[in-house]
C-alpha positions as CSV (number, residue, x, y, z in Angstrom):
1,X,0.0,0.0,0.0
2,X,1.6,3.6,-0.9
3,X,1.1,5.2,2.4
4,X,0.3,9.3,2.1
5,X,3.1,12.0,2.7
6,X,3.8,12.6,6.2
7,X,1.9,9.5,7.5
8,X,4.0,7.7,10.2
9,X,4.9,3.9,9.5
10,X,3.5,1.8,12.4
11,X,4.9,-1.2,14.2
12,X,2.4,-4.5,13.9
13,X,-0.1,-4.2,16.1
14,X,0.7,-7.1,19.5
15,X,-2.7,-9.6,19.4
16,X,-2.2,-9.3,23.2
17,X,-2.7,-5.7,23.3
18,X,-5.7,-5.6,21.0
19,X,-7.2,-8.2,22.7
20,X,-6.6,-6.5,25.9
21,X,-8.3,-3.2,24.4
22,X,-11.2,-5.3,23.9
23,X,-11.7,-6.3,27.2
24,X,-11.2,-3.2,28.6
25,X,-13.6,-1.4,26.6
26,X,-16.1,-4.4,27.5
27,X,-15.0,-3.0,31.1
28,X,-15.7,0.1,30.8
29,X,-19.3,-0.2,29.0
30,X,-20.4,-2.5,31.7
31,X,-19.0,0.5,34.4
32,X,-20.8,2.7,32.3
33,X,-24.1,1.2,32.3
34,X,-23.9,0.7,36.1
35,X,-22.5,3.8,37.2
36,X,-23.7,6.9,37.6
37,X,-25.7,7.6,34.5
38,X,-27.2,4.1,34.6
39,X,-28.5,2.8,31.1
40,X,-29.2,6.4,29.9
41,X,-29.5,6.4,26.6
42,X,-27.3,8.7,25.1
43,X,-24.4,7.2,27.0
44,X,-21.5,5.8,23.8
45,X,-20.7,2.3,23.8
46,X,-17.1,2.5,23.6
47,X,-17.0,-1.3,22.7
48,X,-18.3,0.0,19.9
49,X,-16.2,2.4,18.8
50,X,-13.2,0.1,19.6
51,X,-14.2,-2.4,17.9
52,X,-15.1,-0.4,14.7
53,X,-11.3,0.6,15.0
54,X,-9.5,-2.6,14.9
55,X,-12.0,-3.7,12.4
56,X,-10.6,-1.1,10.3
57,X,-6.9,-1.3,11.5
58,X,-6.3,-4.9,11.9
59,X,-9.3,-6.2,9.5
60,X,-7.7,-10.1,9.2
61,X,-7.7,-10.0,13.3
62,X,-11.1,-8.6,14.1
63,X,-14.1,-8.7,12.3
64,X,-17.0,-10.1,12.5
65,X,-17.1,-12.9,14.9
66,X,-15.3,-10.9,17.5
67,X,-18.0,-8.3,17.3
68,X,-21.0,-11.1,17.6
69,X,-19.2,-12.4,20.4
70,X,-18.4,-9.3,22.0
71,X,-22.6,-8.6,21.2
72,X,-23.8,-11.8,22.8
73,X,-21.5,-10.7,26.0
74,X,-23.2,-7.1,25.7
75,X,-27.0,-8.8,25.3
76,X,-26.3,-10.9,28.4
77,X,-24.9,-8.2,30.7
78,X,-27.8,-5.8,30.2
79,X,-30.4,-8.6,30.2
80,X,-31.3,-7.6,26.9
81,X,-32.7,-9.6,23.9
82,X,-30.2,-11.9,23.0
83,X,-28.7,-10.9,19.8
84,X,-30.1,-7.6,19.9
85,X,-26.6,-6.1,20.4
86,X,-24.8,-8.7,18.5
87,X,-26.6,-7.7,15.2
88,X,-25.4,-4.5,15.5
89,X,-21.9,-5.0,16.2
90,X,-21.9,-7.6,13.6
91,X,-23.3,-5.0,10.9
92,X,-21.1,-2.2,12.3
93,X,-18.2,-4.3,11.9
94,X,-18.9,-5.8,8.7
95,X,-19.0,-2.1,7.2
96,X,-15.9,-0.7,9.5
97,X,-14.4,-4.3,7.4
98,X,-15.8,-3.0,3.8
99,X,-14.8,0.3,4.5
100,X,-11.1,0.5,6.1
101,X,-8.5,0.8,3.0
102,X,-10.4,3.8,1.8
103,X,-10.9,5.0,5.4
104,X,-7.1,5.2,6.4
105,X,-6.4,7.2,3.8
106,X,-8.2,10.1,5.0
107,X,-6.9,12.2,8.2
108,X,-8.4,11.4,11.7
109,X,-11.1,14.0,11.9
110,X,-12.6,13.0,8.8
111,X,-12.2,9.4,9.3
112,X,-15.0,10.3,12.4
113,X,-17.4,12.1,10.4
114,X,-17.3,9.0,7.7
115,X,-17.4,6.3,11.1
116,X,-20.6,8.4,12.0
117,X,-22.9,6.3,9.9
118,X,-21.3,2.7,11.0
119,X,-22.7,3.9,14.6
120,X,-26.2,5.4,13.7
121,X,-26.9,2.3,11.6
122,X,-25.5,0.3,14.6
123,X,-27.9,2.3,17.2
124,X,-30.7,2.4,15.0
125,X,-30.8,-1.5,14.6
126,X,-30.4,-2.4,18.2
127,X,-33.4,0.0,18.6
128,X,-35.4,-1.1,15.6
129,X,-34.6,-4.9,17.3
130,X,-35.7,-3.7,20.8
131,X,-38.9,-2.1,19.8
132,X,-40.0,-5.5,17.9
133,X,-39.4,-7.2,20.5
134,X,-41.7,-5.1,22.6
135,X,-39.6,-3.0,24.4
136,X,-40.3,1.1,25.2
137,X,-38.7,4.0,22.9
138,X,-35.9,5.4,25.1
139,X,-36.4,8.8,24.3
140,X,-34.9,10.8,21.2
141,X,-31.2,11.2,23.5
142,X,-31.3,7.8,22.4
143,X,-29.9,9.8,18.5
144,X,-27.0,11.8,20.4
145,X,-24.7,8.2,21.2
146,X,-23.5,8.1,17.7
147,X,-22.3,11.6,17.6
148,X,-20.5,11.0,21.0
149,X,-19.2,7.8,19.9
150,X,-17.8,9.7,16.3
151,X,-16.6,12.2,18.7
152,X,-15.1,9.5,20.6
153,X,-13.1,8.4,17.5
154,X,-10.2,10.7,17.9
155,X,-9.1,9.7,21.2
156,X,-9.1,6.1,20.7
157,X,-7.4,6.3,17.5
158,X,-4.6,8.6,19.7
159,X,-4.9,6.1,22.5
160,X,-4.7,3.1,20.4
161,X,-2.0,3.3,17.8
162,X,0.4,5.2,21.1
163,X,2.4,1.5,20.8
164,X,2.6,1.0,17.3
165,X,4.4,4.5,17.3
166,X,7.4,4.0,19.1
167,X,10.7,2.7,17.3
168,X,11.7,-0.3,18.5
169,X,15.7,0.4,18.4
170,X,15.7,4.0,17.4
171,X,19.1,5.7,16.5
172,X,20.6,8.5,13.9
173,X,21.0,5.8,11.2
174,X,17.5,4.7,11.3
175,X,15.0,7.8,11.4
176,X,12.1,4.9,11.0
């Protein structure tokens, strides 16, 4: 791939780490839906958003079967219909999948407008499977997740590709 001027060339990605990114994430939306705002609606799943990302970083690692699993895990920690979560993620990441070599080519604040969709299509499902099944209309909050999540996109791409930066012997004769 002929990388863009100025663009930095990464390190592999470690499985460990990504796998550990995962978890935490799972962490922290399972904090977050227990915490203080409870299961507000308009609170981000930031499994989401980090799964979308190593979907589109690391596409022959992640992809759809880590996000069903991952949405099976999320449907039986909020009690919710099972599968409900797991279609989205499994949508989401089959379009973060489709979409990631013409993604990476654009800078980071535009990759979050373009991610916007993958997490309105994502929320909109998992809301379209809810209501089906019976359940109540959250409330139109339920529309600002996605933008927090796209918001979101920034800092975990920051936070994310932080090890792949670092050179692993750097000197004067190697500027990579």
């Amino acid at each position: 791939m002929i990388m863009r001027p100025g663009q930095q060339l990464l390190l592999p990605a470690n499985p460990l780490f990504i796998w550990v990114s995962l978890i935490a994430a799972l962490a922290m939306n399972m904090l977050l839906n227990m915490g203080l705002f409870g299961r507000a609606a308009w609170v981000p799943d930031v499994l989401a958003v980090v799964i979308v990302f190593w979907c589109v970083h690391q596409p022959l690692r992640i992809g759809v079967g880590t996000a069903f699993f991952f949405g099976l895990v999320m449907d039986v920690h909020q009690g919710a219909l099972l599968g409900q979560h797991a279609l989205a993620y499994t949508a989401m990441a089959f379009g973060a999948t489709a979409m990631h070599r013409r993604l990476l080519w654009f800078p980071v604040p535009q990759q979050a407008i373009q991610v916007l969709p993958l997490f309105a299509v994502a929320t909109l499902l998992a809301l379209v499977v809810r209501l089906l099944a019976g359940g109540s209309f959250p409330g139109w909050n339920h529309l600002l997740a996605p933008l927090i999540e796209s918001m979101l996109w920034p800092v975990v791409t920051v936070l994310l590709l932080a090890p792949q930066r670092r050179a692993p012997n750097p000197d004067d004769n190697r500027p990579l």
